[in-house]
C-alpha positions, 0 to 999 in steps of 0.5 A: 489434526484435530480443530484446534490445531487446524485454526492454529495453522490457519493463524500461523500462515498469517504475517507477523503470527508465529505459531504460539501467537497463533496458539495464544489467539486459538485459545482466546476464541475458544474463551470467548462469547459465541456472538463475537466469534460469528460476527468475526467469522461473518467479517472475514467471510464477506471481507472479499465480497466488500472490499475491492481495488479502486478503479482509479488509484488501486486502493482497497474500498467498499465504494468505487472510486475510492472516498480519497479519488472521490473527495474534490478537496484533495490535490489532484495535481500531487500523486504519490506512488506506492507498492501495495494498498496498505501504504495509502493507510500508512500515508494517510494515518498522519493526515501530512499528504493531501494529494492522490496516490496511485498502488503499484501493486508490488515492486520490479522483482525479477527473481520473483518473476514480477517485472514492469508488465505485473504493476499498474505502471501504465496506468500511472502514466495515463493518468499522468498524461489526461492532465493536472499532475504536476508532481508524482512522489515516488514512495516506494519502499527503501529496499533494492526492489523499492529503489529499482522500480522507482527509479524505472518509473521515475525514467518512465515518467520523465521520458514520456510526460516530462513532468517533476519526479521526486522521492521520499527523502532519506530518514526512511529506514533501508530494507524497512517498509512504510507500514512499520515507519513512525509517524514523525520519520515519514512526515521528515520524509515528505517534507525532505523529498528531492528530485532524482 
């Protein structure tokens, strides 16, 4: 396998990268100036030394707690719940929620081998229970895992703080993720939430 090809496998494995994506985006690099390619290669390089989980809400950030745990403007009584880092980007790209968010970091999926102990569901529940929330919005992904592990930490949540548990309401493609939702799907989300 010569380098070419070898990048191009390297891009396939990416998601959403087929392997003529991974071919068109092999030949651009080729085609392009050398300075782009190094800073691009130095970028991916430190990417990990640079970016880490927030120690609070699990988030990816360069400063610890993250700019949205930090930020004394945000509601710290509202925490919406989602599966993975990239959702908080997705909810905050359309500037509707201004409260905290608290990454699960996956979703219940036993035939994975991923149950409750592999989230940061007990984390959650500290920090609901150290006072001052007084809604967690679950927005999990409407999928059969989504839906099962929000209703087990809607359970949870009930069962040991007594605190409101809502949802996002429907609009939300089933068997969709919040990264490939609209704008104007997820703003009728939130606004449309309901209690369990």
């Amino acid at each position: 396998m010569n380098a070419i090809e070898e990048l191009t496998a390297s891009f396939s494995r990416l998601p959403g990268i087929g392997k003529k994506s991974a071919g068109r985006i092999t030949n651009y690099l080729l085609k392009t100036d050398l300075t782009f390619n190094q800073n691009f290669a130095r970028q991916i390089l430190t990417l990990q030394e640079k970016i880490k989980p927030c120690s609070i809400c699990g988030s990816w950030t360069e400063n610890d707690p993250c700019p949205i745990c930090s930020d004394p403007l945000r509601d710290k009584s509202i925490i919406c719940v989602v599966e993975q880092p990239q959702d908080v980007q997705t909810i905050e790209s359309f500037h509707e929620f201004t409260g905290l968010f608290h990454v699960l970091g996956g979703v219940i999926a036993p035939l994975d081998g991923i149950g409750p102990e592999q989230l940061s569901i007990a984390a959650l529940i500290q920090r609901v229970q150290s006072g001052g929330v007084q809604e967690v919005i679950i927005a999990t992904n409407p999928t059969v895992e989504g839906d099962t592990t929000a209703l087990y930490v809607q359970r949870l949540l009930t069962a040991q703080t007594g605190i409101k548990v809502t949802r996002l309401a429907s609009g939300l493609p089933v068997g969709g993720d919040l990264e490939y939702t609209d704008k104007l799907t997820l703003a009728r989300s939130f606004r449309g939430r309901t209690t369990f």
